[in-house]
DSSP file (Angstrom, degrees, kcal/mol; ACC not computed):
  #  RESIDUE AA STRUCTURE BP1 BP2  ACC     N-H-->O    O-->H-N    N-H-->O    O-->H-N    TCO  KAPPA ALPHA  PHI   PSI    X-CA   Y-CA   Z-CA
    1    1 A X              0   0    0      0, 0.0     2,-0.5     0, 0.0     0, 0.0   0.000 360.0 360.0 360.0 133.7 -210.0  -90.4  -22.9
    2    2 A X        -     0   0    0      1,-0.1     2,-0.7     2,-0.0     3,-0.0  -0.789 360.0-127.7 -92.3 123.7 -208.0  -87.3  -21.9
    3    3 A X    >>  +     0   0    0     -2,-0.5     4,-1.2     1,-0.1     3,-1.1  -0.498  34.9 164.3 -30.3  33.9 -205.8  -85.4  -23.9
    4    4 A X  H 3> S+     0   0    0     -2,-0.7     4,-2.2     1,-0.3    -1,-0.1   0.765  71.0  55.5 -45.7 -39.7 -202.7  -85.1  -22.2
    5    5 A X  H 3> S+     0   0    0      1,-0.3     4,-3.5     2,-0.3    -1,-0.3   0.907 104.2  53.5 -71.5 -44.4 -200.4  -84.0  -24.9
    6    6 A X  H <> S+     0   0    0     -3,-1.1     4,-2.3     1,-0.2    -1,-0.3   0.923 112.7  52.8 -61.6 -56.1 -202.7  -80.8  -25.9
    7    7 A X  H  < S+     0   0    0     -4,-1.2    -2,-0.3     2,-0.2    -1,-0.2   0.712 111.9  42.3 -64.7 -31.7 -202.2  -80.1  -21.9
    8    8 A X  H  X S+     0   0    0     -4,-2.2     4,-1.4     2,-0.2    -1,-0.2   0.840 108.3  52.4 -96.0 -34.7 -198.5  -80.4  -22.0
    9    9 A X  H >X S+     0   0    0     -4,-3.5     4,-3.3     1,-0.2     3,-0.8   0.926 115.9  45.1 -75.9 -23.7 -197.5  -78.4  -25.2
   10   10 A X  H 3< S+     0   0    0     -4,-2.3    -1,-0.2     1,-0.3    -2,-0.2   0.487 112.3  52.1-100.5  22.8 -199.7  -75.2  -23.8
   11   11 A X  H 34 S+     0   0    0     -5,-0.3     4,-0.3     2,-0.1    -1,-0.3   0.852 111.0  45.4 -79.2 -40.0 -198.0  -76.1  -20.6
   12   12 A X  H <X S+     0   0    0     -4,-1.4     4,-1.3    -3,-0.8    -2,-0.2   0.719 114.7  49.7 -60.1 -58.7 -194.8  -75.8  -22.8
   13   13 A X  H >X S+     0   0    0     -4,-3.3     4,-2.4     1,-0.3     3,-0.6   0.949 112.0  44.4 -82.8 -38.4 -196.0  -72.4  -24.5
   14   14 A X  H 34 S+     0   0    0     -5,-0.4    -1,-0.3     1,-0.2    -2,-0.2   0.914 108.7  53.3 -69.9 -19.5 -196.8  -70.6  -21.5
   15   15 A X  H 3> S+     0   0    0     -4,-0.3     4,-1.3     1,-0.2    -1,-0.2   0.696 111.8  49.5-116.5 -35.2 -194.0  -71.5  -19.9
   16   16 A X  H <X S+     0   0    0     -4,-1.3     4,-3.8    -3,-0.6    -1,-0.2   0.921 111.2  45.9 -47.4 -52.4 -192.2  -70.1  -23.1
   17   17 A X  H  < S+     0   0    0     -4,-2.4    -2,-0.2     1,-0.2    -1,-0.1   0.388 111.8  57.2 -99.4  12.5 -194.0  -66.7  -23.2
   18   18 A X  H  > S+     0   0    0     -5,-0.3     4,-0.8    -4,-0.1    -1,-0.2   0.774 107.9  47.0 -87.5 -24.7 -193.3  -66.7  -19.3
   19   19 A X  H >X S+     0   0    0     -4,-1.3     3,-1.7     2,-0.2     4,-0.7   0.978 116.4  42.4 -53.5 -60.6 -189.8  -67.0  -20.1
   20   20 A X  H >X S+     0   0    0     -4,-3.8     4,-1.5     1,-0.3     3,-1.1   0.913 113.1  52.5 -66.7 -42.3 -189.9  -64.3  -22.7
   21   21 A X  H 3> S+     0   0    0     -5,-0.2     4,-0.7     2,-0.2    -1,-0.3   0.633 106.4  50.6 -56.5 -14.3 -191.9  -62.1  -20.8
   22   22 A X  H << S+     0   0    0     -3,-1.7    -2,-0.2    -4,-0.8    -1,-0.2   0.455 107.3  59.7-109.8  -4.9 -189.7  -62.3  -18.1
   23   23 A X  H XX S+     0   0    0     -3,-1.1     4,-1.1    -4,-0.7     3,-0.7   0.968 106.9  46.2 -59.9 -72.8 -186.8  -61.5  -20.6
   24   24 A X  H 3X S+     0   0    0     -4,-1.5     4,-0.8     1,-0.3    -2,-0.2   0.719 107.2  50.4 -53.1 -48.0 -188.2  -58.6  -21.5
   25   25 A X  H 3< S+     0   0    0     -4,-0.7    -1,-0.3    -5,-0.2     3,-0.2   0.863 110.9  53.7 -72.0 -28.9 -189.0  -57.4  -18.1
   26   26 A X  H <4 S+     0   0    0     -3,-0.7    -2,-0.2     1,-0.2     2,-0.2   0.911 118.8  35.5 -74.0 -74.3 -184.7  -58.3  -16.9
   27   27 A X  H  X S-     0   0    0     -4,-1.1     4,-0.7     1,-0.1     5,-0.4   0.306 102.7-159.2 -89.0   5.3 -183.1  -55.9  -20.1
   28   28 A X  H  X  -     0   0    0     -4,-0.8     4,-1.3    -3,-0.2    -1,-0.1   0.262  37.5 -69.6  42.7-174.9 -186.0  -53.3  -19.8
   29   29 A X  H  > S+     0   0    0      2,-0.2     4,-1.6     1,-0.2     5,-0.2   0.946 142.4  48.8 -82.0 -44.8 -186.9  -50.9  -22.9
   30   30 A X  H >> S+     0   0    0      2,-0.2     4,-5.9     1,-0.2     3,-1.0   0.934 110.9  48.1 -19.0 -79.8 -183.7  -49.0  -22.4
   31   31 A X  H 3X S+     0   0    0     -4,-0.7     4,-2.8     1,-0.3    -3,-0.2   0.871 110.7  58.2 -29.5 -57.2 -181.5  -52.7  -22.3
   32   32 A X  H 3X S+     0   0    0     -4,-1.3     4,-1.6    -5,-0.4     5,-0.4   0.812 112.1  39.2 -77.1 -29.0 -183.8  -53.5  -25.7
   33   33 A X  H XX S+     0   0    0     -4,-1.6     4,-3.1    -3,-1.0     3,-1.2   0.992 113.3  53.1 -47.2 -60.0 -182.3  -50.2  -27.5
   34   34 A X  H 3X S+     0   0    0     -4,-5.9     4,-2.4     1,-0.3    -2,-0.2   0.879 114.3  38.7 -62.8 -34.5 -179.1  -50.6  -26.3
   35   35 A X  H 3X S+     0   0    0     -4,-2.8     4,-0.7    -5,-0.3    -1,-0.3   0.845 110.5  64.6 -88.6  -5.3 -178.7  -54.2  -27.5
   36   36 A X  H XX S+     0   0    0     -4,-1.6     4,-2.2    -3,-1.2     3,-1.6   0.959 107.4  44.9 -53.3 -73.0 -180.8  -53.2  -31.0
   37   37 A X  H >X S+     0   0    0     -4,-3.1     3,-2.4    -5,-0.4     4,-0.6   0.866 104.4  55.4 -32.0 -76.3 -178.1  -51.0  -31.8
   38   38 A X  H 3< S+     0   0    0     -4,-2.4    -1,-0.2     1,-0.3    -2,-0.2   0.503 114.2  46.2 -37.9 -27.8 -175.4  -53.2  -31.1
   39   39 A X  H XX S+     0   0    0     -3,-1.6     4,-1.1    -4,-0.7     3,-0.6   0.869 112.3  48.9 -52.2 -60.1 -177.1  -55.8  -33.6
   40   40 A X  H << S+     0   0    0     -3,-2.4    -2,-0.2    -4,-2.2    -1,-0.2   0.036 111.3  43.8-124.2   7.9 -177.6  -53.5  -36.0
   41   41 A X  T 3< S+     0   0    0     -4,-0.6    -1,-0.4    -5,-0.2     4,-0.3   0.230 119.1  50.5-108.4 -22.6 -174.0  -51.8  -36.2
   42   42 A X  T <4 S+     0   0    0     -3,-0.6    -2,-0.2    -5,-0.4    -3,-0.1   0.790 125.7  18.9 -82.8  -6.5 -172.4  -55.5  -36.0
   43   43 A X  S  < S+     0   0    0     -4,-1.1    -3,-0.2     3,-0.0    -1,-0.1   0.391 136.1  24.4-137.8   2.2 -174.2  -57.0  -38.4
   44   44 A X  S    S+     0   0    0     -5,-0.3     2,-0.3    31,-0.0    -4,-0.1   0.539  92.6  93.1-124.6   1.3 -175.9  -54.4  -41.1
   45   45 A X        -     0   0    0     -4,-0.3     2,-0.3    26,-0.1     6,-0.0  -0.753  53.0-174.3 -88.1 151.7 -173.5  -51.0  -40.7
   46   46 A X        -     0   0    0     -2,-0.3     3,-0.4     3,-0.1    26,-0.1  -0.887  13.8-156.3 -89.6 123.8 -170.9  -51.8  -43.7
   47   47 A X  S    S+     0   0    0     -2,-0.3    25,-0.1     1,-0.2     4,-0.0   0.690  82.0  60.1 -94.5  -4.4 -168.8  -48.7  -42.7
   48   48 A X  S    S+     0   0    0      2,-0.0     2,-0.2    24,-0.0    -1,-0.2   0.739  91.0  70.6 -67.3 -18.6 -167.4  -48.5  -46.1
   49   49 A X  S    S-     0   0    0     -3,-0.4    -3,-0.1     1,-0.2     0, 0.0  -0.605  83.4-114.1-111.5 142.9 -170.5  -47.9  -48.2
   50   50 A X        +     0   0    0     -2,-0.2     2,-0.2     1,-0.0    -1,-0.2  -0.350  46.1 177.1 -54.4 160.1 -172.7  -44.8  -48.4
   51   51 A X        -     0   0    0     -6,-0.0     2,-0.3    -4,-0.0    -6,-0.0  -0.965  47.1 -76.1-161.4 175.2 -176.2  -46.0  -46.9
   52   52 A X        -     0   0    0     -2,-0.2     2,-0.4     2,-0.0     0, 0.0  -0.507  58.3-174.3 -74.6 147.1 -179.2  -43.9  -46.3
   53   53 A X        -     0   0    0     -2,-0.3    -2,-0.0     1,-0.1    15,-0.0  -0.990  31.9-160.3-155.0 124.3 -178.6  -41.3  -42.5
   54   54 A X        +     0   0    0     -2,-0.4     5,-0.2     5,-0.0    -1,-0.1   0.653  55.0 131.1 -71.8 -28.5 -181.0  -39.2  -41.0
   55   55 A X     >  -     0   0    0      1,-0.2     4,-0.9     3,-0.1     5,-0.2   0.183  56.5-144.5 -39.0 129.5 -177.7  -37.6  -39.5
   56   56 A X  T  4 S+     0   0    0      2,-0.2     4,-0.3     3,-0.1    -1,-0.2   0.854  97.6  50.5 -81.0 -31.3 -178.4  -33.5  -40.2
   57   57 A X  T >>>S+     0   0    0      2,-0.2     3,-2.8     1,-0.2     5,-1.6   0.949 110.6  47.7-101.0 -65.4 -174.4  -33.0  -40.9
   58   58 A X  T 345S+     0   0    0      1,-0.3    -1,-0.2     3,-0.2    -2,-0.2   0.773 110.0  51.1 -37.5 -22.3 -174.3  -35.7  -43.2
   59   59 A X  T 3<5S+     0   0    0     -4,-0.9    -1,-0.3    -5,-0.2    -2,-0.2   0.513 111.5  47.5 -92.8  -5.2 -177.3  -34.5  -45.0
   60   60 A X  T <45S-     0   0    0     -3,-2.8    -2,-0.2    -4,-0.3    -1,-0.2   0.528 123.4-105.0-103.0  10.4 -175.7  -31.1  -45.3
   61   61 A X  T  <5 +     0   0    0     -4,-0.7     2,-0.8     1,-0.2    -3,-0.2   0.722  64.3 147.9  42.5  45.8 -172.1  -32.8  -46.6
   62   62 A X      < -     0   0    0     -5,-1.6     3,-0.4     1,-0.2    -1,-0.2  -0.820  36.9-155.5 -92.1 132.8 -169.9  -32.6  -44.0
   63   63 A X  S    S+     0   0    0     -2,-0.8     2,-0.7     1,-0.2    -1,-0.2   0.826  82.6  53.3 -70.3 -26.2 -167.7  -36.0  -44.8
   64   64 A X        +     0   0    0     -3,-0.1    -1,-0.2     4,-0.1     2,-0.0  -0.507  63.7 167.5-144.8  74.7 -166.5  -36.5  -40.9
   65   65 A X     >  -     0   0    0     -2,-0.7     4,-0.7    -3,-0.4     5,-0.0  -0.329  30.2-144.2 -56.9 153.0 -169.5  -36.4  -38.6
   66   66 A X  T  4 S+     0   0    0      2,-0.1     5,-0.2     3,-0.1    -1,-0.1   0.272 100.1  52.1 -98.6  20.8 -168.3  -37.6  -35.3
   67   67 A X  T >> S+     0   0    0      3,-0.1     4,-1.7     2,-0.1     3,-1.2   0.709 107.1  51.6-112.6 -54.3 -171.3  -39.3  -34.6
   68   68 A X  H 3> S+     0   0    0      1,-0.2     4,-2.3     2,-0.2     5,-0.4   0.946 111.4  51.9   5.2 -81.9 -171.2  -41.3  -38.0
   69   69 A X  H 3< S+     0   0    0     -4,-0.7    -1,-0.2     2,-0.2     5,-0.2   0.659  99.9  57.7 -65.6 -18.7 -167.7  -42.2  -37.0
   70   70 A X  H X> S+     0   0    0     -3,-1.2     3,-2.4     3,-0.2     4,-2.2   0.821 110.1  47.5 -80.3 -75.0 -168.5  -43.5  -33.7
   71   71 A X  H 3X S+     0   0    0     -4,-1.7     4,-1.5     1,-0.3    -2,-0.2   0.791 115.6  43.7 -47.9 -70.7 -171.0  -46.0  -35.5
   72   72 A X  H 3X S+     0   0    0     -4,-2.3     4,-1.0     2,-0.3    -1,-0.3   0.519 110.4  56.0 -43.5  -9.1 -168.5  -47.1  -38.0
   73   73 A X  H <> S+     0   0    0     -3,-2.4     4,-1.5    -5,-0.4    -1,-0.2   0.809 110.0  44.3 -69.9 -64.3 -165.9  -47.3  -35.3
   74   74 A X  H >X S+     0   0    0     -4,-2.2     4,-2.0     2,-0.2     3,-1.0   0.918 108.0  60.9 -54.0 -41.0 -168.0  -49.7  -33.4
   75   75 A X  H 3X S+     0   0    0     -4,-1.5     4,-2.1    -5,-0.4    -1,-0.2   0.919 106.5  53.1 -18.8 -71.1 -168.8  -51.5  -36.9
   76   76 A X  H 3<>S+     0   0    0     -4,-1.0     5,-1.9     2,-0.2    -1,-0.3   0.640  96.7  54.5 -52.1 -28.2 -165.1  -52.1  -37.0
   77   77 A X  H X<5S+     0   0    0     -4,-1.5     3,-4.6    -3,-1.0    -2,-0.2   0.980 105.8  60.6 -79.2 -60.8 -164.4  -53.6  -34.0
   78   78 A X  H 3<5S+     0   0    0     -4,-2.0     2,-0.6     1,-0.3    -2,-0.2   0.790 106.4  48.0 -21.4 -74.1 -167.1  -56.1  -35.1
   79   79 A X  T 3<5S-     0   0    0     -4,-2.1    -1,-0.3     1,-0.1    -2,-0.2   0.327 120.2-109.5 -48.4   9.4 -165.2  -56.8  -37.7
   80   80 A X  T < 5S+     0   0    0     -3,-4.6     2,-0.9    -2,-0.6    -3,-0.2   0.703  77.1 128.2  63.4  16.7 -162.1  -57.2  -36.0
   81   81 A X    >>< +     0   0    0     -5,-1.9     4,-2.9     1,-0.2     3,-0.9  -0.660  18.5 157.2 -84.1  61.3 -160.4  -54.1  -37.4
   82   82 A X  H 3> S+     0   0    0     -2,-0.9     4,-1.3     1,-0.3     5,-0.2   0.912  79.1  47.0 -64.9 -37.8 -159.2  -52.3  -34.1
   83   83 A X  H 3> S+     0   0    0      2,-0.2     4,-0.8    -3,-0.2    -1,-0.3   0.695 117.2  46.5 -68.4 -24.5 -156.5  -50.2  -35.9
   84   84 A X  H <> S+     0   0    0     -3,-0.9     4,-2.0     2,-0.2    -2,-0.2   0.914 114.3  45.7-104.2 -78.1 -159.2  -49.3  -38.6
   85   85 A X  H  X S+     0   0    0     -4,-2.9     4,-1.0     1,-0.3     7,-0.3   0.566 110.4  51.1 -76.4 -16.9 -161.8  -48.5  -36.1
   86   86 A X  H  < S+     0   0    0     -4,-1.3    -1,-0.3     2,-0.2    -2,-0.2   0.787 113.6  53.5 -78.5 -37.6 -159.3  -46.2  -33.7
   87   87 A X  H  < S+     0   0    0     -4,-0.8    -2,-0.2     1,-0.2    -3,-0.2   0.994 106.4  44.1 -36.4 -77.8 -158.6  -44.6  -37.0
   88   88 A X  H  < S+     0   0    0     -4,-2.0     2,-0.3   -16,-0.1    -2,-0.2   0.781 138.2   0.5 -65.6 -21.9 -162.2  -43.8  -37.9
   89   89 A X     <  -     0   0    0     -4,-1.0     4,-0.2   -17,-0.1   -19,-0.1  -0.935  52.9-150.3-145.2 153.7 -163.1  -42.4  -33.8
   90   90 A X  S    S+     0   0    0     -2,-0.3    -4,-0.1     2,-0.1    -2,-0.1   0.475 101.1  57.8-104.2  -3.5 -160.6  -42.4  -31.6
   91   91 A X  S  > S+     0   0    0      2,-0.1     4,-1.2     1,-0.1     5,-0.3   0.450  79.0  94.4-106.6   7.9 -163.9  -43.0  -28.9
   92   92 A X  H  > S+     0   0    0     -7,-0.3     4,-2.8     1,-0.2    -1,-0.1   0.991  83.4  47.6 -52.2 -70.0 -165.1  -46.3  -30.8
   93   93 A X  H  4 S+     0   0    0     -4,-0.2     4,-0.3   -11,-0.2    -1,-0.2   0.848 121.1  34.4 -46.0 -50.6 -163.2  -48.7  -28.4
   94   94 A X  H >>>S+     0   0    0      2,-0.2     4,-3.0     1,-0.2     3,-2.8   0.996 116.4  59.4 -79.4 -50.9 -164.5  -46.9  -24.8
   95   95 A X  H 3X5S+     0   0    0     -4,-1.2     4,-7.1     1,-0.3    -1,-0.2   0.815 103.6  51.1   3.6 -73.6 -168.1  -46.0  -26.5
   96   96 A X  H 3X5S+     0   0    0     -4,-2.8     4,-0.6    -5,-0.3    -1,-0.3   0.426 114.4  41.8 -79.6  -1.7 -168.6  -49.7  -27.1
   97   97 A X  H <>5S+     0   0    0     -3,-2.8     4,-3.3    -4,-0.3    -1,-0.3   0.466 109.6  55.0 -93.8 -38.6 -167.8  -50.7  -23.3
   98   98 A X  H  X5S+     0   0    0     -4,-3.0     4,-0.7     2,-0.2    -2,-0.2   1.000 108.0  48.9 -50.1 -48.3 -169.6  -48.1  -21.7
   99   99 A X  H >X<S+     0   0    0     -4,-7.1     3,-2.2    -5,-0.5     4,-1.3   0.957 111.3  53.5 -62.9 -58.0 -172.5  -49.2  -23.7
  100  100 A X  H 3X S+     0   0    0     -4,-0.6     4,-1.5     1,-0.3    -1,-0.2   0.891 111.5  44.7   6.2 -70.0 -171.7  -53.0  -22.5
  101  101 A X  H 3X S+     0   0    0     -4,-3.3     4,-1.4     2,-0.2    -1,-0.3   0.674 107.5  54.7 -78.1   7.7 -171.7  -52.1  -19.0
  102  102 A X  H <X S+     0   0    0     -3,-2.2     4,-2.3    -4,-0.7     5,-0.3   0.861 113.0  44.8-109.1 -65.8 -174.7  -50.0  -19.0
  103  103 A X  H  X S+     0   0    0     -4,-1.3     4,-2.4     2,-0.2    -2,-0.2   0.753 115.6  51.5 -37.5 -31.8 -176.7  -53.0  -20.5
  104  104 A X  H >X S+     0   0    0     -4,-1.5     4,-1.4     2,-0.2     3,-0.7   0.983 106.0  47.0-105.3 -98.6 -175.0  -54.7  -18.1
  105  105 A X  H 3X S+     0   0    0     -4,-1.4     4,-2.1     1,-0.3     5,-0.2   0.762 114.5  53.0  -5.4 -47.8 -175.9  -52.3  -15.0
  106  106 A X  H 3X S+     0   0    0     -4,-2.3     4,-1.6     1,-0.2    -1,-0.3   0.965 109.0  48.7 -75.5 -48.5 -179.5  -52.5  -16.3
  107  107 A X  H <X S+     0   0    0     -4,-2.4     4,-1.2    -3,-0.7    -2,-0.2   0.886 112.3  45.2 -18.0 -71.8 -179.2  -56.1  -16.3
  108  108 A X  H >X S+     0   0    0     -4,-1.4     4,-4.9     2,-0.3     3,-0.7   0.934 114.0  47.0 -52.8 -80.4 -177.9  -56.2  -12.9
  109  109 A X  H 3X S+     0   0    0     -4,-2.1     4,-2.7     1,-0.3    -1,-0.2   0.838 111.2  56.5 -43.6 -33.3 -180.7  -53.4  -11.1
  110  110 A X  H 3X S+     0   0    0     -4,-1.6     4,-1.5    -5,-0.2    -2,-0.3   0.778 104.8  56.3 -93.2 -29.8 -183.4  -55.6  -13.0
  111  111 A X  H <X S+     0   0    0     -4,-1.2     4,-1.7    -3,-0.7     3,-0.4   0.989 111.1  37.6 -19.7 -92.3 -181.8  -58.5  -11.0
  112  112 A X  H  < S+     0   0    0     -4,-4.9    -2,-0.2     1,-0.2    -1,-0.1   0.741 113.8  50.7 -52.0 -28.7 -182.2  -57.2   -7.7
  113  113 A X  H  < S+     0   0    0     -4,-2.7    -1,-0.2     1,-0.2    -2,-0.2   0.816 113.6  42.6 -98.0  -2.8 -185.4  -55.6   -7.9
  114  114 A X  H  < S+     0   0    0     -4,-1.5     2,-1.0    -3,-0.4    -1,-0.2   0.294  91.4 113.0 -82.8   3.2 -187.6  -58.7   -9.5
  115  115 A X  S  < S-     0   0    0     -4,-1.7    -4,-0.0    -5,-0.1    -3,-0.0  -0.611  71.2-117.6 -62.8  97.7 -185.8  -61.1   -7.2
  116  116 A X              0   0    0     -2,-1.0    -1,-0.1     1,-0.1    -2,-0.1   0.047 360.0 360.0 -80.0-171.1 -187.9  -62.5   -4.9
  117  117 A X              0   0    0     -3,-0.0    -1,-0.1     0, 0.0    -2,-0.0   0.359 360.0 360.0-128.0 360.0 -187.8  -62.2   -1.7
């Protein structure tokens, strides 16, 4: 008797790891930075707390890096703090839509040129 079921979940998984693979190829490696970050300042930055920084002016103690303060600006907006986060950079808010539309743009390019034809 034949096995249908065995046939159908690795019908299932490839059809998964074409998907994903065909994620990966639409946001490119660029796309996969840009939206790493964006993770990883909305949902691990606390911009209140010391944390460990490679940043060279923070390791030398200047308190008000501006590149610091552009990630904890963007933090803030995560948090819903707009007034907070125009406080800490005044460049937080356009920062964090330029980066939008350039994933976005990448998106977009990655569109047109794996579309077939």
């Amino acid at each position: 008797m034949i096995d249908f079921t065995s046939n159908i979940k690795s019908i299932e998984n490839e059809n998964l790891f074409t998907k994903i693979f065909n994620f990966i190829k639409l946001i490119d490696f660029e796309g996969f930075i840009w939206i790493a970050a964006i993770i990883y300042l909305a949902f691990f930055v606390n911009p209140y707390e010391a944390h460990f920084t490679i940043c060279p002016l923070s390791n030398l103690g200047f308190e008000h890096c501006p590149g610091c303060g552009l990630g904890n600006s963007i933090a803030l907006i995560f948090r819903g703090q707009f007034s907070q986060s125009f406080n800490t950079h005044i460049l937080g808010i356009p920062a964090l839509l330029i980066i939008l539309h350039r994933i976005f743009a990448i998106i977009n390019f990655n569109l047109r040129k794996f579309k077939p034809q």
